[in-house]
N, CA and C atoms as a LAMMPS dump frame, in Angstrom:
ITEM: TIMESTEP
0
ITEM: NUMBER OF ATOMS
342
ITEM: BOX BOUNDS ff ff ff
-5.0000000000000000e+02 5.0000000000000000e+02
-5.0000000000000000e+02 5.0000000000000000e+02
-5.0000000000000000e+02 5.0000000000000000e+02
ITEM: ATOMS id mol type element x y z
1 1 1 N 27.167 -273.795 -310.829
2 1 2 C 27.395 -274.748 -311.892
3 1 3 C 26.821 -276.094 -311.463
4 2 1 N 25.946 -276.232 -312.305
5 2 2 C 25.281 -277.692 -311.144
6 2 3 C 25.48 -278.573 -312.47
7 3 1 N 26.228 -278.398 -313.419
8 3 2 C 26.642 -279.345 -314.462
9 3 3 C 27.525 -280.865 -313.528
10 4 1 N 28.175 -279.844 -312.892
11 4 2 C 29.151 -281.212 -311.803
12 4 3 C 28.226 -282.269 -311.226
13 5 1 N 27.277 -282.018 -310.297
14 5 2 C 26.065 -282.758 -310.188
15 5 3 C 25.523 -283.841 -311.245
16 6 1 N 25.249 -283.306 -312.059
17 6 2 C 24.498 -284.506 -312.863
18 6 3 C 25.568 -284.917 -313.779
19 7 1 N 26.785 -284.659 -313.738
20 7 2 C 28.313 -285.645 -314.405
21 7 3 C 28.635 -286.582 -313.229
22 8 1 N 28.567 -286.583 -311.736
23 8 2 C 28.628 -286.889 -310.944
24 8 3 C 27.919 -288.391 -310.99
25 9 1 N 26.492 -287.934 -311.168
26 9 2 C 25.321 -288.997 -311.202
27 9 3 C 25.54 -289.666 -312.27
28 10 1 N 26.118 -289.057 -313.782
29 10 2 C 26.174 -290.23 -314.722
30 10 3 C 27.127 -290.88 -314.743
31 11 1 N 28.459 -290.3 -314.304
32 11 2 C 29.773 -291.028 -313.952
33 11 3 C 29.456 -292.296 -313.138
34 12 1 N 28.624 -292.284 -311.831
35 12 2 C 28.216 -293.35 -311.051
36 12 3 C 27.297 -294.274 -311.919
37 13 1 N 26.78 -294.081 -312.521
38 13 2 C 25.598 -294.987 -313.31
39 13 3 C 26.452 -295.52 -314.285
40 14 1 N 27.062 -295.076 -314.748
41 14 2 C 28.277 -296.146 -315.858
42 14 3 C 28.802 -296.771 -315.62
43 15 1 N 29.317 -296.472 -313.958
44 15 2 C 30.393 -297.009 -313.154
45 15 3 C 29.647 -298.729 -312.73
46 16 1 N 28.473 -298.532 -312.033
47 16 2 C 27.971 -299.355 -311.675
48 16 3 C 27.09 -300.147 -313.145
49 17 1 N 27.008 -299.914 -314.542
50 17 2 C 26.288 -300.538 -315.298
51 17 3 C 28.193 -301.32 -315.519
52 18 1 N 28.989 -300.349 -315.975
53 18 2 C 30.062 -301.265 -316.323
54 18 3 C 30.331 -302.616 -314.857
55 19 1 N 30.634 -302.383 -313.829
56 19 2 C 30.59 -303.06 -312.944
57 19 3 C 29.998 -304.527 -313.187
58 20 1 N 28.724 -304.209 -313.328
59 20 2 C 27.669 -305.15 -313.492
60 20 3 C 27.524 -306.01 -314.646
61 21 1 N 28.307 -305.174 -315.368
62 21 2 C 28.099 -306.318 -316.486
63 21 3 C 29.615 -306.627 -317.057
64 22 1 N 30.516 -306.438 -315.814
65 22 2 C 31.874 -307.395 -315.836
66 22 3 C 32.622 -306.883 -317.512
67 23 1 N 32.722 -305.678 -317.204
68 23 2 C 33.701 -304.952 -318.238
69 23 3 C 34.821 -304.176 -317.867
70 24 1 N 36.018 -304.295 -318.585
71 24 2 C 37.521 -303.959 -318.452
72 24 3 C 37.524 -302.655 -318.285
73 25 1 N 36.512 -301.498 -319.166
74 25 2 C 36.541 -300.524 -319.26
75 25 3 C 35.616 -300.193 -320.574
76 26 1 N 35.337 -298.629 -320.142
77 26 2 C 33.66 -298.163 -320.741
78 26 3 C 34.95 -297.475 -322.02
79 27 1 N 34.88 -296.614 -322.998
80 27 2 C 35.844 -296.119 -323.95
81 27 3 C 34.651 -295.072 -324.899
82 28 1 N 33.113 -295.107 -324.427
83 28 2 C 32.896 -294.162 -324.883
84 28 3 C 31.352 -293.826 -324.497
85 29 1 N 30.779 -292.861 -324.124
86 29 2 C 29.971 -292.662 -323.175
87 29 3 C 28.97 -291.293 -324.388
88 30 1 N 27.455 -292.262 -324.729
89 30 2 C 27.28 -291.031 -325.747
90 30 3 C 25.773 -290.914 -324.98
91 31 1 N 25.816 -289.476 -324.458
92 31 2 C 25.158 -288.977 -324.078
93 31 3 C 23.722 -287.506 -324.829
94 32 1 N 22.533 -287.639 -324.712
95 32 2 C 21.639 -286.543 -325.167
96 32 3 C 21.367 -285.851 -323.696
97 33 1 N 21.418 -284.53 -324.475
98 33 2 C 21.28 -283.678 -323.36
99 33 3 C 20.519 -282.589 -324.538
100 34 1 N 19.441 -282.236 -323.278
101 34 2 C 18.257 -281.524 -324.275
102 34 3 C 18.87 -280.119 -324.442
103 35 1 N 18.631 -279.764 -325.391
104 35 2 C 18.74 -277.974 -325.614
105 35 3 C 18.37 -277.095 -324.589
106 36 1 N 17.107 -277.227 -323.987
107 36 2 C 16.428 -276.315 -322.766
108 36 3 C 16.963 -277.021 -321.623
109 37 1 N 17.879 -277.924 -321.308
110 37 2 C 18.046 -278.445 -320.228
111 37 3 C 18.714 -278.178 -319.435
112 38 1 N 19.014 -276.652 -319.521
113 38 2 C 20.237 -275.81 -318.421
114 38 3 C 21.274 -276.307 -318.564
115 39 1 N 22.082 -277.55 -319.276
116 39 2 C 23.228 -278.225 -318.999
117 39 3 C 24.331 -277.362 -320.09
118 40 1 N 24.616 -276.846 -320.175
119 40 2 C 25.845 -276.15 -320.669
120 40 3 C 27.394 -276.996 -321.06
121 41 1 N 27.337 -277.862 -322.173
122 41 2 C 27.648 -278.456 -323.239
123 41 3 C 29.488 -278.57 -322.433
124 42 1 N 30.131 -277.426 -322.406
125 42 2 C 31.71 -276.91 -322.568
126 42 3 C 31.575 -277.012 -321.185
127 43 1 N 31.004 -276.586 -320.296
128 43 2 C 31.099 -276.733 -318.52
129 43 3 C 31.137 -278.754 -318.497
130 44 1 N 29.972 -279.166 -319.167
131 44 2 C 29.685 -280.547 -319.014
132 44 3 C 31.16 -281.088 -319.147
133 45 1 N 31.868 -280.529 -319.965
134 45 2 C 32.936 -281.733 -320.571
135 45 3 C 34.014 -281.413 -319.467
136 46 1 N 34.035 -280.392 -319.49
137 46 2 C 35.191 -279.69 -318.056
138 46 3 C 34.837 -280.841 -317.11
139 47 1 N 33.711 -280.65 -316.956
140 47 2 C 33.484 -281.775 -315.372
141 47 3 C 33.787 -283.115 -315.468
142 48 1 N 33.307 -283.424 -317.034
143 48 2 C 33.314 -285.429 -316.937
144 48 3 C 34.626 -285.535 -316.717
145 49 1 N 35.719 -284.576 -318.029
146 49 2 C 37.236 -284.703 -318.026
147 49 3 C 38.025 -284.683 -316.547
148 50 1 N 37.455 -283.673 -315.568
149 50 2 C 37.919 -283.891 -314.39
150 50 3 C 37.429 -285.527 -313.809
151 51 1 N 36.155 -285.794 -313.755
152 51 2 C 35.571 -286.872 -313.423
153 51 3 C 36.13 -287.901 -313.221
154 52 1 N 36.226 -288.408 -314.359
155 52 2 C 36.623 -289.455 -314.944
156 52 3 C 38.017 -289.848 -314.378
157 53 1 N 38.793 -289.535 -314.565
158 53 2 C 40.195 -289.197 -313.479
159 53 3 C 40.101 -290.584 -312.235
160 54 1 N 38.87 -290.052 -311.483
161 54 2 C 38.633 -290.624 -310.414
162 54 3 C 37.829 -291.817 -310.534
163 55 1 N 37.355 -292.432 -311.353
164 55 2 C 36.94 -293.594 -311.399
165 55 3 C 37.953 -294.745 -311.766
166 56 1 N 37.032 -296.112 -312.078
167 56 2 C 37.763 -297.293 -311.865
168 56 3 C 37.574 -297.42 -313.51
169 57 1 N 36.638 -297.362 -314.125
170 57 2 C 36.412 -297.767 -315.55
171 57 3 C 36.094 -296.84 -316.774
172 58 1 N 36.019 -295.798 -315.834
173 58 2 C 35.686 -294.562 -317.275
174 58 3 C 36.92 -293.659 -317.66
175 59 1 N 38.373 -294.187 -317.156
176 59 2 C 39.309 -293.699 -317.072
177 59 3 C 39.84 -293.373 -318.98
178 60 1 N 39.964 -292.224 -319.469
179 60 2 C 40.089 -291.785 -320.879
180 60 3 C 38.412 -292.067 -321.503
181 61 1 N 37.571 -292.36 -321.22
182 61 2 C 36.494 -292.513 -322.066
183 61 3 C 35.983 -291.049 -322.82
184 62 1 N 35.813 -291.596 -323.899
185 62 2 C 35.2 -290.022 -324.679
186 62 3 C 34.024 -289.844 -324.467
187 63 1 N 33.86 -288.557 -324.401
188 63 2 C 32.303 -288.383 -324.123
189 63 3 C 31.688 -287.9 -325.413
190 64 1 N 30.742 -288.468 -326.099
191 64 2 C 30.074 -287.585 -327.272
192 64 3 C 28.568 -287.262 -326.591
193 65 1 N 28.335 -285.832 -326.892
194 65 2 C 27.006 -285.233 -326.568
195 65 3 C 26.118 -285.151 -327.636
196 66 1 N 25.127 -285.312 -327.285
197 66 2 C 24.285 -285.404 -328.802
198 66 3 C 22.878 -284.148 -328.502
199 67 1 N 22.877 -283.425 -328.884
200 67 2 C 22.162 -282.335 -328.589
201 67 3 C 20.932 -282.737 -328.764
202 68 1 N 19.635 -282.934 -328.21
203 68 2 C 18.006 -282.575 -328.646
204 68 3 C 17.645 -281.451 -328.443
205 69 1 N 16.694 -281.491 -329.318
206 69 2 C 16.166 -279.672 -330.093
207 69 3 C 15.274 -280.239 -329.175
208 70 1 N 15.031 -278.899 -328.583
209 70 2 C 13.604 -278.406 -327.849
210 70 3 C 12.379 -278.081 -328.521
211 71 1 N 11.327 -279.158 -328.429
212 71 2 C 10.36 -278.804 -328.992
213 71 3 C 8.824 -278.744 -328.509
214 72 1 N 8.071 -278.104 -328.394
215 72 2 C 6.871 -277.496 -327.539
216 72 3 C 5.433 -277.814 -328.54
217 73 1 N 4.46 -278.422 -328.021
218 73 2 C 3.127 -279.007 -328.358
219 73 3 C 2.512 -277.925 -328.012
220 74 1 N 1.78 -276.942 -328.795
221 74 2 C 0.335 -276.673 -328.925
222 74 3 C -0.752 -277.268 -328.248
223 75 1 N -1.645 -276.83 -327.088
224 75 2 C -2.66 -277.669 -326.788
225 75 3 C -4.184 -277.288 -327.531
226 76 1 N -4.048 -276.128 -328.62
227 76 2 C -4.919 -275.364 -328.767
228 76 3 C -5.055 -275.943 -330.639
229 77 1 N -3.958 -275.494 -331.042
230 77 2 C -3.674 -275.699 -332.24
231 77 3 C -3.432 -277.163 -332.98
232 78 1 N -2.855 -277.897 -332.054
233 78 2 C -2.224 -279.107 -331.858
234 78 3 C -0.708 -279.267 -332.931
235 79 1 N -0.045 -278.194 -332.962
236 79 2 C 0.721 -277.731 -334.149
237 79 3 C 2.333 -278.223 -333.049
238 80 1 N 3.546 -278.521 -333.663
239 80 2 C 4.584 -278.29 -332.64
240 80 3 C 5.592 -277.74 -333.201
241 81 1 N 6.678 -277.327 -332.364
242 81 2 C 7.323 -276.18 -332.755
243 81 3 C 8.426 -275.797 -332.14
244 82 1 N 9.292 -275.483 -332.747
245 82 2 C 10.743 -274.922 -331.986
246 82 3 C 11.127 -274.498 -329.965
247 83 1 N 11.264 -274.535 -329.416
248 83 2 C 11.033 -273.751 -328.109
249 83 3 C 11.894 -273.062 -328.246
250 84 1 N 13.452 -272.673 -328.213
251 84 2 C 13.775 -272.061 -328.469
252 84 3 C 14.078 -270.886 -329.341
253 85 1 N 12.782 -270.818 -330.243
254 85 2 C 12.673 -269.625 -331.297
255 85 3 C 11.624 -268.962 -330.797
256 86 1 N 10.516 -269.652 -330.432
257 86 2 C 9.412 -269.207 -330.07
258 86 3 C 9.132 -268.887 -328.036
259 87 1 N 10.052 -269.8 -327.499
260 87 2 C 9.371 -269.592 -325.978
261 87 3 C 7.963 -270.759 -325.628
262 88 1 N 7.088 -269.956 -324.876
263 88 2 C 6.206 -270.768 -324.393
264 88 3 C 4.584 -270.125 -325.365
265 89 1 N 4.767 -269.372 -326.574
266 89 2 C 3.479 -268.892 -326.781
267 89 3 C 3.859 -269.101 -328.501
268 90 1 N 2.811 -270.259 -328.907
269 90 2 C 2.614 -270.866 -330.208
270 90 3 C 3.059 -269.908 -330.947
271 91 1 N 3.728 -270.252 -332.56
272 91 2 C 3.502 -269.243 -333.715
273 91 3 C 2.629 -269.381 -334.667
274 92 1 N 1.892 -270.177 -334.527
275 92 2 C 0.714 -270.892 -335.411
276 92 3 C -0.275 -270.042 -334.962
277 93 1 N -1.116 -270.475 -333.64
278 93 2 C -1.874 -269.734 -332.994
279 93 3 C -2.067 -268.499 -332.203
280 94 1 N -0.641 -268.376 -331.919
281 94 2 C -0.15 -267.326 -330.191
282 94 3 C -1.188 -267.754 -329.361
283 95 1 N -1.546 -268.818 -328.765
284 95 2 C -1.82 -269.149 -327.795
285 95 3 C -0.882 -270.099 -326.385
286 96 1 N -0.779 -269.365 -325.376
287 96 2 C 0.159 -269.838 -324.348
288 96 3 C -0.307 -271.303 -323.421
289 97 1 N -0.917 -272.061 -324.128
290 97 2 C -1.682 -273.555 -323.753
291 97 3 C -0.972 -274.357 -324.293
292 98 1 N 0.853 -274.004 -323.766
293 98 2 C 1.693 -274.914 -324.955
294 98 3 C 2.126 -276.028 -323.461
295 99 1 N 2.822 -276.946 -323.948
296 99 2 C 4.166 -277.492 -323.131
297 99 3 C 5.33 -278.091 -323.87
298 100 1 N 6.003 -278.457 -322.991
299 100 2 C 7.813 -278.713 -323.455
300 100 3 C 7.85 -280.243 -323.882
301 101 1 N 7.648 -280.87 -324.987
302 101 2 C 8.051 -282.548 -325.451
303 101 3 C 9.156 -282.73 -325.565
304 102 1 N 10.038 -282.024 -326.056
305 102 2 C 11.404 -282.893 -326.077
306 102 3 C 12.586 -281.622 -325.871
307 103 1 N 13.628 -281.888 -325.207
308 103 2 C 14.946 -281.007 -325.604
309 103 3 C 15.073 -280.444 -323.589
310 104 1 N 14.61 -280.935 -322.84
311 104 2 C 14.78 -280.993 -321.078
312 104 3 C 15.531 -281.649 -320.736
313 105 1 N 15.443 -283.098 -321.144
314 105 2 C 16.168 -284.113 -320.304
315 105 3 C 17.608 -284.403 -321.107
316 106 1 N 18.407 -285.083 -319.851
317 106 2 C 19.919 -285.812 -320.086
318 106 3 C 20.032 -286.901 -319.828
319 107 1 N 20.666 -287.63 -320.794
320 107 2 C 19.604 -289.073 -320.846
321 107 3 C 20.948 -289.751 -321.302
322 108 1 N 21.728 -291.058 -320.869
323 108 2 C 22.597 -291.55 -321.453
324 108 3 C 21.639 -292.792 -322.557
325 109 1 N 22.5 -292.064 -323.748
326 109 2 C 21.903 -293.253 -324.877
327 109 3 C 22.486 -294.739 -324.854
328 110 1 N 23.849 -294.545 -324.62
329 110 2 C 24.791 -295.693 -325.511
330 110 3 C 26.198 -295.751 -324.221
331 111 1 N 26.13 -296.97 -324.217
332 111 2 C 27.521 -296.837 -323.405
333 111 3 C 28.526 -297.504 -324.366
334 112 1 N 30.272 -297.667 -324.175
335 112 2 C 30.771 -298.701 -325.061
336 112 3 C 31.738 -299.267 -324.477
337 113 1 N 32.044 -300.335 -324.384
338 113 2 C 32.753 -300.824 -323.325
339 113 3 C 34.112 -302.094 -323.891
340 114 1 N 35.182 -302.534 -323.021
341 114 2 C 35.854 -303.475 -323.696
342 114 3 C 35.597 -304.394 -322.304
């Protein structure tokens, strides 16, 4: 489960943005996490909910996840397209000269703080 890991890393990065910018407490933490990004949504929340516990400022903060769709560029076709319906081989063209644009990364959007 390497979801703990990168709740770990964003727990610290809130910790230290709240820190820094001299706030009582964070109250809501809205996070994108890509579709293809291995991060497993229901494990994620298990972990922050434990997380959070142990910090100084994210203590009750809600977490909202905001899902990005995975979506894959054509290098052939120049067409783009689902990744998760299709994989790595176009439906426009079926050519496998694709790559991954959006729906990988976990990315904190928005913090909210008092």
């Amino acid at each position: 489960m390497h979801e703990l890991g990168i709740v770990m890393r964003i727990v610290d990065m809130a910790e230290k943005t709240a820190e820094e910018n001299q706030v009582e407490k964070v109250t809501q933490l809205d996070l994108e996490v890509g579709e293809v990004s291995t991060v497993v949504p229901d494990y994620f929340r298990d972990c922050f909910k434990w997380a959070v516990k142990k910090t100084k400022y994210l203590q009750g903060c809600v977490l909202n996840i905001i899902i990005i769709e995975g979506k894959s560029y054509c290098q052939d076709c120049k067409q783009t397209y689902k990744t998760t319906k299709y994989g790595r081989t176009c439906p426009y063209c079926g050519s496998s000269h694709t790559y991954l644009v959006t729906g990988r990364d976990v990315v904190i959007r928005d913090i909210q703080a008092v």
